[in-house]
C-alpha positions as CSV (number, residue, x, y, z in Angstrom):
1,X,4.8,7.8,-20.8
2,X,6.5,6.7,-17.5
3,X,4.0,4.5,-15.3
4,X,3.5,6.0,-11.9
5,X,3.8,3.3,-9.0
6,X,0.7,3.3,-6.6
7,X,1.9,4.2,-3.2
8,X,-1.3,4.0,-1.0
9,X,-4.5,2.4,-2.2
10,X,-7.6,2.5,-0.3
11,X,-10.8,0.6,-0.9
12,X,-13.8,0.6,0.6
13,X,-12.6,1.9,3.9
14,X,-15.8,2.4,6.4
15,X,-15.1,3.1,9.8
16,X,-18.4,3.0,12.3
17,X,-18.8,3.9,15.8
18,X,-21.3,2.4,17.3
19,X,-24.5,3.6,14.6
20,X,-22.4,6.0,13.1
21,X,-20.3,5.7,10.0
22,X,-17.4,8.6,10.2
23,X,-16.0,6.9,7.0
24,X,-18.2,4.5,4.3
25,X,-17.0,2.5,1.4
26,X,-14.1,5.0,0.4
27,X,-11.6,4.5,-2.7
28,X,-8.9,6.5,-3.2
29,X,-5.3,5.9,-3.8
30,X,-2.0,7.7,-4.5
31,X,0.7,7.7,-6.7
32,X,4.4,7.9,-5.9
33,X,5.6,12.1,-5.5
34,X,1.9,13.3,-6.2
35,X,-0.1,15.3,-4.2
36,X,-3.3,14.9,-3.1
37,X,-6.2,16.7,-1.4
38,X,-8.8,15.5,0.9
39,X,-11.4,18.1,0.9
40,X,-14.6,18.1,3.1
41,X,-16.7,20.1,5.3
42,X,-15.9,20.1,9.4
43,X,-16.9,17.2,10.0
44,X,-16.7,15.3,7.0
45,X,-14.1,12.4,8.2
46,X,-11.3,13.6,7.0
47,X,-8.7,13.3,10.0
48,X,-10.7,9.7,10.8
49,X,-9.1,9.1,6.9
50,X,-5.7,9.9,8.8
51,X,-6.1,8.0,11.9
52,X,-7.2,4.8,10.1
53,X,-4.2,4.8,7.2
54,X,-1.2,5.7,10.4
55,X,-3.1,2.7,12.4
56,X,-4.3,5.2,15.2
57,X,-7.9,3.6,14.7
58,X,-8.9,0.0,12.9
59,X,-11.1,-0.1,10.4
60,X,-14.3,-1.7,10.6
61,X,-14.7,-2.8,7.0
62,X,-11.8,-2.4,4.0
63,X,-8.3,-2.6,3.1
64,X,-5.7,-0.2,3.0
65,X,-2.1,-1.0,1.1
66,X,1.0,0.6,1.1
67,X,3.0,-0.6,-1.5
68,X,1.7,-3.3,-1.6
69,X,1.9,-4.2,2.2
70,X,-1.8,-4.4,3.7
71,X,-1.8,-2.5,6.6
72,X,-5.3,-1.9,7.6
73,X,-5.2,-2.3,11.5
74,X,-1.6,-2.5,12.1
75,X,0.0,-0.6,14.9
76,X,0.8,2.9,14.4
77,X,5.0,2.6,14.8
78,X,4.9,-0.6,12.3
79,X,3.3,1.9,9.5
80,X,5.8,4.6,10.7
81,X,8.6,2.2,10.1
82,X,7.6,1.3,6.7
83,X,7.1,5.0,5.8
84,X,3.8,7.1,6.6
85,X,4.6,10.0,8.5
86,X,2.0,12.3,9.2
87,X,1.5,16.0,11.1
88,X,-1.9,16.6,13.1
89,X,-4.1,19.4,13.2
90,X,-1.9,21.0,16.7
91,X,1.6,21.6,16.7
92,X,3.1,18.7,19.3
93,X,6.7,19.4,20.4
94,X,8.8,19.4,23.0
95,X,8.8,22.6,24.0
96,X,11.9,23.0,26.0
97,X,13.7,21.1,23.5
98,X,15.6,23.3,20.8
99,X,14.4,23.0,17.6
100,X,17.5,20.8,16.1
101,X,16.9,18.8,19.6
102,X,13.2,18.2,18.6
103,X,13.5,16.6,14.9
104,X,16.9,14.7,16.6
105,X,14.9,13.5,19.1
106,X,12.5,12.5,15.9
107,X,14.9,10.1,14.4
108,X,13.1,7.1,16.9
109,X,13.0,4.7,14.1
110,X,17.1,4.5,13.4
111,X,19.0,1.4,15.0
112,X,19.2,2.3,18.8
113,X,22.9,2.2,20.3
114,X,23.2,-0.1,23.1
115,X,23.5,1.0,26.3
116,X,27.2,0.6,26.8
117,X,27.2,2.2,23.7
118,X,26.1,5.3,25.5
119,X,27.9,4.9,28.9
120,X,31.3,4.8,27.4
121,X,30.2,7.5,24.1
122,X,31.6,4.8,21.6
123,X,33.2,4.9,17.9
124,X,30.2,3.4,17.1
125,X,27.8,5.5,19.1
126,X,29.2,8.9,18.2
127,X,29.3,7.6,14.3
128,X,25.4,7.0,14.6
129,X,24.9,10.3,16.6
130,X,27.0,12.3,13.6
131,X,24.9,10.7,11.2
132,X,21.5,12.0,12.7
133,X,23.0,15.5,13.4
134,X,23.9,15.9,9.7
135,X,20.1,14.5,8.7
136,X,18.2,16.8,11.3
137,X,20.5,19.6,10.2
138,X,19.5,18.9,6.5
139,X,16.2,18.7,7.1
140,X,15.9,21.7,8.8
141,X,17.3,23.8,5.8
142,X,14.3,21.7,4.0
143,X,11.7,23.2,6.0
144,X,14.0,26.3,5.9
145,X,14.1,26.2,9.8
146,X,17.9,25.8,10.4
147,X,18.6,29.3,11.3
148,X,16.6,28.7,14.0
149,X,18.0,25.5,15.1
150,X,19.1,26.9,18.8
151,X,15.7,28.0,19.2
152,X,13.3,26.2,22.0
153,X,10.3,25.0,20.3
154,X,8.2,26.8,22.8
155,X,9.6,30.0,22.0
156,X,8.9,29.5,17.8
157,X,5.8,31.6,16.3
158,X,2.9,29.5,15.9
159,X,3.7,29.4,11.8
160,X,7.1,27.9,12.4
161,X,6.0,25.8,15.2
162,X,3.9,23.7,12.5
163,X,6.8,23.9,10.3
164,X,8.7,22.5,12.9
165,X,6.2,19.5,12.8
166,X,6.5,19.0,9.3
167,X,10.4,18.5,10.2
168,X,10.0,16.1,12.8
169,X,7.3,14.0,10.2
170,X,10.5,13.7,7.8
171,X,12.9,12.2,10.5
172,X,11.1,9.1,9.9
173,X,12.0,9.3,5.9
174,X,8.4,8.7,4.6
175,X,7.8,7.5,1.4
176,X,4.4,9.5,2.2
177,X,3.6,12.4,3.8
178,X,-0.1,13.2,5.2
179,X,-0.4,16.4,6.5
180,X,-3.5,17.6,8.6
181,X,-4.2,21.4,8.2
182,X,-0.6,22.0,7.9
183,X,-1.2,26.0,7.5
184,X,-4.0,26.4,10.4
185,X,-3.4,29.7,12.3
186,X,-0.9,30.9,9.8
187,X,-0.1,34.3,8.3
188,X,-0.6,34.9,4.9
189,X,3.7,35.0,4.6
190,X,3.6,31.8,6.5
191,X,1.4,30.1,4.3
192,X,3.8,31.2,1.3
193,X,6.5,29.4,3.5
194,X,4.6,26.5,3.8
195,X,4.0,26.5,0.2
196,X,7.2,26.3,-0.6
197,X,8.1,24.2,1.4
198,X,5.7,21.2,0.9
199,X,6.8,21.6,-2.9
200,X,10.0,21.3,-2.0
201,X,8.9,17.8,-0.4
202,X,7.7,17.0,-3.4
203,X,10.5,17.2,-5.3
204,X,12.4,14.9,-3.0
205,X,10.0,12.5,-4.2
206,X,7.5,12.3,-1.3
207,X,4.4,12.0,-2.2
208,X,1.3,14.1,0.4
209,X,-1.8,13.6,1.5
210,X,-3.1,17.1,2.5
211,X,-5.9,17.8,4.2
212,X,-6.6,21.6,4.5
213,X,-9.5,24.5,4.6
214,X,-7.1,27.1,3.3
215,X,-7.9,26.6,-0.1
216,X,-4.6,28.2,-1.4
217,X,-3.2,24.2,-0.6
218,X,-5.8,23.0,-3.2
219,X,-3.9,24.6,-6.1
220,X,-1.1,22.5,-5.3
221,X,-2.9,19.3,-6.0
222,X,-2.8,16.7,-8.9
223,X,-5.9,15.5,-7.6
224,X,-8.6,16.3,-4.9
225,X,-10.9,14.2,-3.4
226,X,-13.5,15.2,-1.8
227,X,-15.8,13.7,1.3
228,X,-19.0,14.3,3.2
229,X,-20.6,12.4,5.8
230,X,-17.7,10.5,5.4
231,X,-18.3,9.4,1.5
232,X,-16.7,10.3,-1.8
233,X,-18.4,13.0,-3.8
234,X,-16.2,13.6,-6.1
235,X,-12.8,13.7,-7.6
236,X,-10.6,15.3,-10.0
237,X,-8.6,18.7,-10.5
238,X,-9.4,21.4,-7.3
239,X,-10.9,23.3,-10.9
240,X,-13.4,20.1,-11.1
241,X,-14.2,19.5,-8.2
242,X,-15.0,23.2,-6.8
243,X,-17.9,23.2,-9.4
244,X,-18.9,19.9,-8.6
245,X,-23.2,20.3,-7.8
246,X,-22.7,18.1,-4.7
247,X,-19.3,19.6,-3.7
248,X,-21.0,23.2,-3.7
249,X,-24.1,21.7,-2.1
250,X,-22.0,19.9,0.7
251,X,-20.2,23.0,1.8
252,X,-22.8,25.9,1.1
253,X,-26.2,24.0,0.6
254,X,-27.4,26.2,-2.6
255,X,-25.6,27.2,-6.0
256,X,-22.6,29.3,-4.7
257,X,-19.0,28.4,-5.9
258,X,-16.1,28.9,-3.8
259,X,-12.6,30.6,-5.4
């Protein structure tokens, strides 16, 4: 059986402000094109989980790797650069940007052309600009987007607007995806898009992080973890964990199971 390379290991990630800890003493890690689930009631730390692995927050206690690369505290471009992207709860764009301008504008992390490069248009500078066109325009057709590449982002449906988001997270090539409520607001056809989609991710080999209330995301999962208060409960298959007694307490308080 073929040995699965650890792409992100946490361990005993706490993050406190002032008397109150948003995240305690969490272990969790992911493997290289698996997808994951961070499950919890509003509330539970789950986007704090996000904000401390891209380096938008420091931990207070705790390590997090990324292939091997500690980079608990570093600064958010630095983990960008080595290959978490991530998508956040509202869809940020540019909205008077089309949407091939938006995930080209996306592709920050490529070498830069100099700046005579781009007075005089150069070999080298139209080369580089070719190079991202191609990318954006493939990526687009990933997220299924590219007939509506002339579109301003403003004028998108809400659906495809966090789609849109999803595409702009890829620019950046990540070896892992987290995605924060990535089908919030959608239609029951957009969530089938977006379905499709992140498997499509997937099988690129990029592994996810998803953090979602739509449970429908849950069946996608190798694994779920779940968190309250901040701490593990539990872990395992979304079948597992939905029975779990303190999963089932944690988001309904009696003996009720959700489907």
């Amino acid at each position: 059986m073929e040995r699965l390379f650890t792409v992100l290991k946490i361990s005993g990630l706490t993050k406190n402000f002032g008397g109150l800890a948003a995240v305690e003493n969490l272990s969790m890690h992911v493997q290289e094109g698996e997808i994951v689930g961070l499950m919890g009631p509003n509330g539970a730390g789950k986007t704090t989980v996000f904000n401390l692995i891209t380096g938008f927050i420091k931990p207070s206690e705790g390590n997090i790797q990324f292939q091997d690369r500690e980079i608990s505290g570093k600064k958010p471009h630095l983990i960008a650069s080595w290959g978490i992207g991530r998508t956040f709860q509202f869809a940020y764009l540019f909205p008077d940007f089309t949407v091939l301008e938006n995930v080209m504008a996306s592709f920050y992390l490529y070498p830069k052309c100099g700046f005579w490069e781009g007075v005089f248009k150069s070999k080298s500078y139209q080369k580089k600009e070719a190079i991202i066109l191609e990318q954006a325009i493939d990526i687009l057709q990933l997220v299924g987007l590219d007939k509506e590449k002339d579109t301003l982002g403003k004028n998108l449906p809400h659906g495809l607007q966090k789609l849109l988001t999803m595409a702009r997270a890829m620019a950046i090539r990540p070896k892992i995806l987290l995605l924060d409520e990535p089908v919030g607001g959608m239609y029951f056809d957009e969530v089938n898009l977006a379905i499709s989609v992140i498997e499509r991710i997937r099988q690129q080999g990029t592994a996810l992080v998803l953090v979602e209330h739509n449970m429908r995301l849950m069946h996608l999962c190798d694994r779920v973890v779940v968190i309250h208060f901040g701490k593990k409960i539990a872990e395992g298959s979304y079948e597992e964990v939905k029975n779990h007694k303190d999963v089932v307490r944690a988001y309904f308080g009696h003996a009720t199971t959700p489907h």
